[in-house]
Every structure is written in structure tokens, then in C-alpha cells.
C-alpha positions, -999 to +999 in steps of 0.1 A: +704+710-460+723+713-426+688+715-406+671+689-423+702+664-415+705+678-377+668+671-373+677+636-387+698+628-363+681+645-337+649+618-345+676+589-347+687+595-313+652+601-297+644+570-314+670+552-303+670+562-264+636+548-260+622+517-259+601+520-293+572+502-283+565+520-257+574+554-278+549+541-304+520+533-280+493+558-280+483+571-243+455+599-256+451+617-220+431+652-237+408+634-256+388+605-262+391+572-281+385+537-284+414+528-262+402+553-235+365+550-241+359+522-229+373+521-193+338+519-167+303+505-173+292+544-177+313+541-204+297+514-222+261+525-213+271+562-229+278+539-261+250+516-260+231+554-259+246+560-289+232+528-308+200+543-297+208+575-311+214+564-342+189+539-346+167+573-338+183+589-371+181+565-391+143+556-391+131+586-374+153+620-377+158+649-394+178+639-426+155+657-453+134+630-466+157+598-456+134+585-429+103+584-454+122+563-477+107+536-460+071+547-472+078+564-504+078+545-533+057+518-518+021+508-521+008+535-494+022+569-507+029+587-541+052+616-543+033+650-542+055+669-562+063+653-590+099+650-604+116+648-570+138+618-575+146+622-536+112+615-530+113+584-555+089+610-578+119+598-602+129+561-595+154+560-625+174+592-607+163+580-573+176+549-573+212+552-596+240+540-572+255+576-571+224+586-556+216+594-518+186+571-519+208+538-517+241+557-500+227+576-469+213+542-460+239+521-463+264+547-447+241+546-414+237+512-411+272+503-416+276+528-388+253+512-366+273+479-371+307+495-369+292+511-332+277+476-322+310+457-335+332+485-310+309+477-276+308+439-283+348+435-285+359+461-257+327+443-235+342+407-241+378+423-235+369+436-205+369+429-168+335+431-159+313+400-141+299+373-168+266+391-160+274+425-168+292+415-201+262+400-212+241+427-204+267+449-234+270+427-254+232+412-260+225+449-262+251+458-287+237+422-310+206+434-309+214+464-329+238+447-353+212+423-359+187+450-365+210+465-389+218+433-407+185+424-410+174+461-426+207+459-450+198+422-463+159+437-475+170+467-490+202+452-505+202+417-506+237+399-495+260+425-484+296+428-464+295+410-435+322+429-406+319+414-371+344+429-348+355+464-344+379+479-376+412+498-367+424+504-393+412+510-430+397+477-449+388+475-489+388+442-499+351+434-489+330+410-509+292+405-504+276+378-483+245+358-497+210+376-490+206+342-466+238+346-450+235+377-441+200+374-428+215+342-408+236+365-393+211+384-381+194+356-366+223+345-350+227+382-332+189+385-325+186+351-315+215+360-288+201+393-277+162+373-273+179+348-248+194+371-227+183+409-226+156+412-194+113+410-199+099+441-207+090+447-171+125+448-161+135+477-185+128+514-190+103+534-211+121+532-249+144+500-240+147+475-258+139+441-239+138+402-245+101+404-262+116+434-287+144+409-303+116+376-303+091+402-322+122+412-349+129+375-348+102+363-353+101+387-385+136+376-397+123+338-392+097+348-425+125+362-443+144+329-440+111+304-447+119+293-409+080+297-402+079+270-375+103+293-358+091+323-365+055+310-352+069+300-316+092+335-319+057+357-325+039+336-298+067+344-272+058+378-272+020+371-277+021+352-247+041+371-223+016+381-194+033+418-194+016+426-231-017+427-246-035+448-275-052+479-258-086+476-259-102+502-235-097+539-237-066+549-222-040+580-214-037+620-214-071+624-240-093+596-228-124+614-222-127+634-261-148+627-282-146+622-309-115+592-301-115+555-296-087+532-280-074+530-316-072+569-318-057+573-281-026+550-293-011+580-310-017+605-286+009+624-269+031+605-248+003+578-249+032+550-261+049+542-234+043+512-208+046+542-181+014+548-186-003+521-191+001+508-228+005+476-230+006+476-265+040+491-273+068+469-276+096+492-286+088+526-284+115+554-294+116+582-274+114+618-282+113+644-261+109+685-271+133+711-265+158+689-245+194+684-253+192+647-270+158+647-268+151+648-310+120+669-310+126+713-311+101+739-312+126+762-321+148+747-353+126+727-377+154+710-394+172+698-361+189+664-363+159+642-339+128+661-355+109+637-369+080+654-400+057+627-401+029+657-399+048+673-431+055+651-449+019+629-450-003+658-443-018+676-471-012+713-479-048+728-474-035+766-470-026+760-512-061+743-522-079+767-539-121+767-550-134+788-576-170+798-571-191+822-598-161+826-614-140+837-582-115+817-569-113+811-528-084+800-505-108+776-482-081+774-460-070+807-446-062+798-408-033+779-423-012+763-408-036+748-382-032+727-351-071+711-359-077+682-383-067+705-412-034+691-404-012+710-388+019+724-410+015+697-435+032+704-471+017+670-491+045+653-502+037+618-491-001+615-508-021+586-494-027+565-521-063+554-533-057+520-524-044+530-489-074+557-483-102+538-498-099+503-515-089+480-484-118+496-462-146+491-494-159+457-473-161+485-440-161+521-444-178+530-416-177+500-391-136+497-386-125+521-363-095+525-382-110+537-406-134+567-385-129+602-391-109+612-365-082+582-374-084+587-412-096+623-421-115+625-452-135+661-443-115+695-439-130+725-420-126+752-439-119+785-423-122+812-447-154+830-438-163+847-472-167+805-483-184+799-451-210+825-459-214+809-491-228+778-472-196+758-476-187+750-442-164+715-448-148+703-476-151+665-480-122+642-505-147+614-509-176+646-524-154+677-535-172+704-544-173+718-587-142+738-585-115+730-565-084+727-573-063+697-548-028+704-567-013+723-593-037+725-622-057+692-612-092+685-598-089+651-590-080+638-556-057+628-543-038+659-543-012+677-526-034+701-514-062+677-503-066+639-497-071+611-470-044+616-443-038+593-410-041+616-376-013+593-363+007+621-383+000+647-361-014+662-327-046+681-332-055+705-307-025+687-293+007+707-304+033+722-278+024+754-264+053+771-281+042+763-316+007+786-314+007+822-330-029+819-314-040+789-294-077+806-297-078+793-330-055+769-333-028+790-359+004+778-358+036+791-365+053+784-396+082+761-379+055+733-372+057+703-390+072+679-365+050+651-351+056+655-311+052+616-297+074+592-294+069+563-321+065+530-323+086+509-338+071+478-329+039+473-317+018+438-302-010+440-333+024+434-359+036+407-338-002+390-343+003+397-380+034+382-380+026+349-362-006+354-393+021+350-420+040+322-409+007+305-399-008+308-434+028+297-445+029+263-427-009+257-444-028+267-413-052+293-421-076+285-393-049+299-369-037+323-392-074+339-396-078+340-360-049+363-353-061+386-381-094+386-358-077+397-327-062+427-346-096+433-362-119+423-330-101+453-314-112+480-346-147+463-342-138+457-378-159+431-398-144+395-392-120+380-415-129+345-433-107+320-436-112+317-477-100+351-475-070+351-462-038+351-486-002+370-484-024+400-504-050+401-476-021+400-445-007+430-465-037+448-466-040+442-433-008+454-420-018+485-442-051+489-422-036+482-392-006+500-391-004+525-422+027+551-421+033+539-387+053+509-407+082+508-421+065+495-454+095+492-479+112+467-456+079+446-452+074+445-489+111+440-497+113+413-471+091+395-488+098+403-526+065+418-533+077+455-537+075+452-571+041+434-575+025+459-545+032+489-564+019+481-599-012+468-583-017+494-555+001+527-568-009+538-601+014+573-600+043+549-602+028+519-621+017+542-653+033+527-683+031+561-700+057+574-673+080+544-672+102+558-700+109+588-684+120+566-656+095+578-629+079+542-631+087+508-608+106+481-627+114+445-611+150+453-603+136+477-579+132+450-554+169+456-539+182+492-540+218+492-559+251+487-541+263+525-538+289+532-562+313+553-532+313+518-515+321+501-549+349+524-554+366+528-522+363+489-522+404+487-546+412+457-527+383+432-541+355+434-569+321+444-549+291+433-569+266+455-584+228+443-578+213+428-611+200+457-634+218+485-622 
């Protein structure tokens, strides 16, 4: 008992010889925080990095199967492996508030803001010129915006925070859908006005056209379709872009390849090289520190398995022949237009591979061989000496099998697949067991290019939308025809064009490159999309096992941590949940 009352004292005098505010004030001098992170521009441009960074993981990293939430579940993929409620093969499991589904989301968007909220406070605290507080802070709004605007279509309203949090909060209570959206407008709106032209910006940045394009986009959301008209024809207009329309970059010369093929080429995305197509484009770059993409780990945080998760798994399809069954596919995994490492989880849907093209199979360059692969070279010679040299999805041969037990494509093993997944005959050196035939190793599976996020033919399709909002089809069937003039596609009519045909559109256009969950949730058509397009989720024999859409699905549920750690106020739930 003596010690504990000496060492009373002892703290009651130490205490009381000091000033206590200055005792109590934190001076961290062997590490880093907020209240030394934040002292010279390099410290704020190491931060505005980071918004990058994570923007990167959340849309585009290695986080199992969290960045092809945006895809599964939708109109364009099923789930090849049934069951898997983390690849929305089970909606019911897949989408309960305890799930990761709705959490991992949330957690890194609320991240994203909580990073954007820190630059924007320390930046206007600061004593930097007008100029260079501008340049944080529109910056730093951009990516609040962004994450606003991505929280309010997969949740509806949600918390709104604005400035940086020191110390713990729970009494948060959800914004209206619309006022969060408006939030985002506000910050996007901000960032449009004042970050610099594309010209003025590096390879990956994002630039004063980037926030009118998302804009423009948040504009729909809100029925602001005057606005979101003048937002999409700011970028349209600006003399630095235009839709590519000649053969261009590091493959120009192959054949087979068209302009349409050469946009998702290696390192083919980027304004350095003469795109002028891309309008964001996030960067990856192999085997360096930061970079995203490794040739060495397969699960690393940046790699982004576009090519495994959309590309079928040939080395499993099997063909039985007399009575003998074949692996077509022996020079598996291959770095051809087999596929690369695919593994088939994301299967094209039927709608996605073959019903919007039925007015132009063969005309739309979109829609060519080398852009959508339909035909599969097979490479076991004991089938090849049978006279079976190709296996095509749209006239399978008797026999073969395209998943567990089934015959009918699509298939995990076998169906339509975009080459925007992959690289053929493209991969990095490092991933060939033998270049001479194109074997890879087994750590492939990561699509090597950077990635667009948004791209000038969306921004036409936007401006389409709110066009055939305000009543003018006319102009809203002319955009479509820029988009399509480019694919030498077949020309749109004007009787044609609905909200079904702009999605269709978008789907032809730009497929998996898109973030389709937003675009559908933005404009509450998940739902009706996937009964109409997706049969594997729309089967009423599977809805009572809860693998099947229902309307609720619209908005993802309010995760139950954040309901929980939320003691202070009551966080609503989201309607059927």
C-alpha cells in the first residue's frame, strides 16, 4: 500500500510543477500523426497518394472477390460456382448485414472519406497560398464526392461526416438518399471548378474533365438532367479529348485487332501515348513497390484478377469422344485467347454474350473475335488428330462437358469472355513456363494494364441518358451513334432508343470494364435488369433457397458492426433486411 500512495504523490507533484496544458499536449517527435503529418506540401501530396491508393483497392485490388462486386450479381455475370454467397451465388447469405458483401464496402469508403475529411481540414488550417490550398482541397472533394456518390447507390441515405474525427463518434443517423447524393454534388461540383484540364495533369490524375464526367453522372441520379447534359458536354467538348478512332499504341500493326481491340492493350490507356479516349485512368505498374500489379505473389494487395475471375477455366472442360473422354485443353494455363489463368467464376451471361449483338453479330467490332472470344484452340494433339482443331461456344461439339456435370453453355469451363480481361500473347516475361507456347505459370491470373475508370464513350452515353430524359431523343440517338459509328456498328434509330436500349448499350460498349452494379443501382433498375437479363439469378425455382434477386436488393443492407457500434443513436436498417 506504501508504494501505491508514494507513487500518488509522486504524480501529484509532477502534476502540479507543470503547467498542465502544456504537460497534456502531445509533441509525437518518433512517429507520425495527424498533428505532425501534415507540416509541408510533400506532406499533403504523400496523402492525396493515399486517396489514390485506396480508391485503387477499393474498385481494383486484391481483396478476394470485393472488386467484382460491382459485376456479380448484375445483368452481365452469373456466379460459376454455384453456392458461393461471396460471389452473390447465394444473395440471401450474400447480402445479410453480417456479411462482407455490404461491410468491406462500406468500411473502405468511410475510409476514403475519413482520408479526404483529414487533407481538407489540415489544408484550410494551413499556411499555404490561396492557390495551393485549392489545389488540396479540390483534390481531396473530389474523392469524398466520389465516395458519397458510390455509398448513396449501394446504400441509399447514409451518415454524412464532413470534417476530420478525433475522437470516437456513435451517435450517427442516416442522411436522405438525395442528401447525400447533394453532397456529392456539392464536393464534385467544387473539385470540377477548380482542379486543372487534363493537359495540365499527369498519366492517372485526376483533372477538371474527371469530376464534370462523375458529375455529370451524379446530375442523373438527382433528375438534374439539364445539368447533367451541360456537365457531359463539358468534357465532350474539351479540344484535349476525343473517342479513338484510328489504330493506335504498342500492338498496332496485329492482326487480327481494331482501334476498339488496341484500347485494352498494354499500357495503351494513358494520354502519354496518345489516347485520347481515357479520362481517368488508374495506374498499375508490375513488380514495383506501390505499383499494384506482382508477378511474384498472386494475392498481393494492387493485383487486380479481371483475367481470373471473367475468364473461363478451359484446362477443366472435358470432351468425350467414342466413349473416351479428352482434356481439349492441355497447354493450360495459356497466355493465347484460351484465356490466360482464367478459373470461370464470373460467366458472361447469355444476354451479355449474345442477345444485345442479335441485330449485329458480325458487323460491330465489339463484338469480333478477337474482342469477344466465342472459339477456343484446343491444344491437346490426340483431339487434334481427331480433326478437332477449335472448339466454338456458339457450335459445341456432342460431348463436352463446359462445367460440372452440364453440357450447356455457358459454363465454367467454356463461354463468351471479353479479351479486355487479359493480355494474350501479351503477359510479362516472368509469367511464362514457355514463351514458345505460350504456358504460363500457375501464379497468372492478374490482368497487367492499367484500367479505366472512366472513359469519353460513357461520357456520350451519359449526355444519351439525360437527353432521352429531357424528351430529346433526336440528340440522345445521335450520341449513341458516335459510340456506335466508332464499332462500325449498325446505326441506332431514334424509335429505338429507351433507358433498356442506353443500358444495352453501355453493356456493348463497355462490358466488365464498368462498374455495372452502381449504374443499375443508380438508376433503380438492378432489380428489373437481373430478372430480365440473368436467368441463374432470376429462376423462381431457386428463389426459396435464397440464391434468387428480390426487390429489396436494390440497396445492399446497412452492416449490422456499424449498426451496433452506433450506442449513441438508432441507425436505420434498409427496408427488407
Amino acid at each position: 500500500m506504501k508504494k501505491y500512495i508514494a507513487l500518488s504523490v509522486l504524480l501529484a507533484c509532477i502534476f502540479s510543477a507543470c503547467n498542465e496544458s502544456d504537460f497534456l499536449r502531445e509533441n509525437p517527435e518518433d512517429f507520425m500523426s495527424t498533428s505532425n503529418a501534415f507540416q509541408t506540401e510533400v506532406d499533403f501530396e504523400m496523402a492525396i497518394n493515399g486517396l489514390y491508393n485506396l480508391t485503387r483497392y477499393e474498385f481494383y485490388g486484391y481483396n478476394e472477390s470485393k472488386p467484382f462486386d460491382y459485376i456479380y450479381g448484375t445483368d452481365l455475370i452469373f456466379d460459376g460456382e454455384p453456392g458461393t454467397y461471396s460471389r452473390h451465388g447465394n444473395m440471401l447469405a450474400g447480402y445479410d448485414p453480417t456479411s462482407n458483401i455490404p461491410r468491406i464496402h462500406w468500411n473502405n469508403l468511410y475510409k476514403l472519406i475519413a482520408e479526404s475529411n483529414t487533407v481538407i481540414d489540415r489544408a484550410e488550417a494551413s499556411s499555404f497560398s490561396n492557390e495551393r490550398k485549392s489545389s488540396f482541397i479540390s483534390r481531396a472533394r473530389f474523392f469524398r464526392g466520389f465516395a458519397y456518390r458510390t455509398l448513396a447507390y449501394l446504400y441509399g441515405g447514409v451518415p454524412l461526416e464532413l470534417h476530420e474525427v478525433q475522437i470516437p463518434k456513435t451517435d450517427y443517423v442516416r442522411s436522405t438518399r438525395v442528401e447525400t447524393l447533394e453532397q456529392a454534388k456539392e464536393d464534385v461540383k467544387f473539385a470540377a471548378e477548380n482542379l486543372p484540364d487534363i493537359v495540365d495533369v499527369k498519366d492517372g490524375e485526376i483533372s477538371s474533365p474527371v469530376a464534370y464526367h462523375l458529375l455529370s453522372e451524379i446530375y442523373l441520379a438527382l433528375d438534374m438532367n439539364e445539368e447533367a447534359k451541360d456537365a457531359a458536354t463539358k468534357v465532350i467538348d474539351n479540344p484535349a479529348l476525343g473517342l479513338m478512332k484510328n489504330r493506335f499504341g504498342s500492338r498496332s500493326t496485329e492482326i487480327p485487332g481494331d482501334v476498339y481491340w488496341d484500347l485494352f492493350r498494354r499500357n495503351n490507356q494513358n494520354r502519354g501515348i496518345g489516347n485520347t479516349e481515357g479520362i481517368w485512368v488508374i495506374q498499375f505498374e508490375t513488380d514495383l513497390p506501390g505499383g499494384g500489379s506482382s508477378t511474384t505473389d498472386l494475392k498481393v494487395t494492387g493485383n487486380y484478377m479481371l483475367e481470373r475471375n471473367c475468364v473461363p477455366h478451359t484446362g477443366l472442360a472435358k470432351l468425350t469422344i467414342n466413349g473416351k473422354v479428352y482434356m481439349p485443353f492441355t497447354n493450360w494455363p495459356c497466355g493465347d485467347y484460351t484465356g490466360g489463368r482464367g478459373i470461370g467464376w464470373g460467366v458472361s451471361t447469355k444476354y451479355f454474350s449474345n442477345t444485345i449483338w442479335e441485330d449485329d453479330f458480325t458487323g460491330d467490332m465489339r463484338n469480333a473475335e478477337h474482342n469477344f472470344v466465342r472459339k477456343f484452340k484446343v491444344s491437346n494433339p490426340d483431339v487434334i488428330a481427331l480433326g478437332i482443331t477449335e472448339i466454338d461456344v456458339e457450335n459445341p461439339p456432342a460431348g463436352l462437358e463446359v462445367g460440372p456435370g452440364s453440357t450447356t453453355i455457358p459454363g465454367r469451363y467454356l463461354y463468351a469472355y471479353q479479351t479486355k480481361c487479359t493480355t494474350p500473347y501479351n503477359h510479362p516475361d516472368e509469367l511464362y513456363e514457355n514463351k514458345e507456347t505460350w504456358k504460363l505459370k500457375s501464379i497468372a491470373g492478374t490482368t497487367f494494364t492499367d484500367q479505366y475508370m472512366f472513359r469519353l464513350a460513357e461520357t456520350y452515353l451519359l449526355r444519351a441518358e439525360a437527353y432521352l430524359k429531357l424528351g430529346r431523343k433526336d440528340l440522345a440517338v445521335k450520341d449513341i451513334n458516335e459510340v456506335r459509328t466508332r464499332a462500325h456498328a449498325i446505326m441506332a434509330q431514334e424509335e429505338q432508343v429507351d433507358m433498356d436500349y442506353i443500358l444495352d448499350e453501355r453493356m456493348r460498349e463497355l462490358g466488365i470494364e464498368e462498374k455495372r452494379r452502381l449504374t443499375l443501382m443508380r438508376t433503380g433498375l438492378l432489380y428489373d435488369r437481373v430478372m430480365k437479363c440473368n436467368p441463374y439469378y432470376a429462376n423462381p425455382e431457386t428463389n426459396g433457397d435464397g440464391v434468387g434477386m428480390q426487390k429489396h436488393y436494390n440497396l445492399w443492407p446497412i452492416p449490422q458492426s456499424a449498426i451496433e457500434a452506433n450506442i449513441g443513436a438508432k441507425l436505420e436498417q434498409n427496408p427488407g433486411y
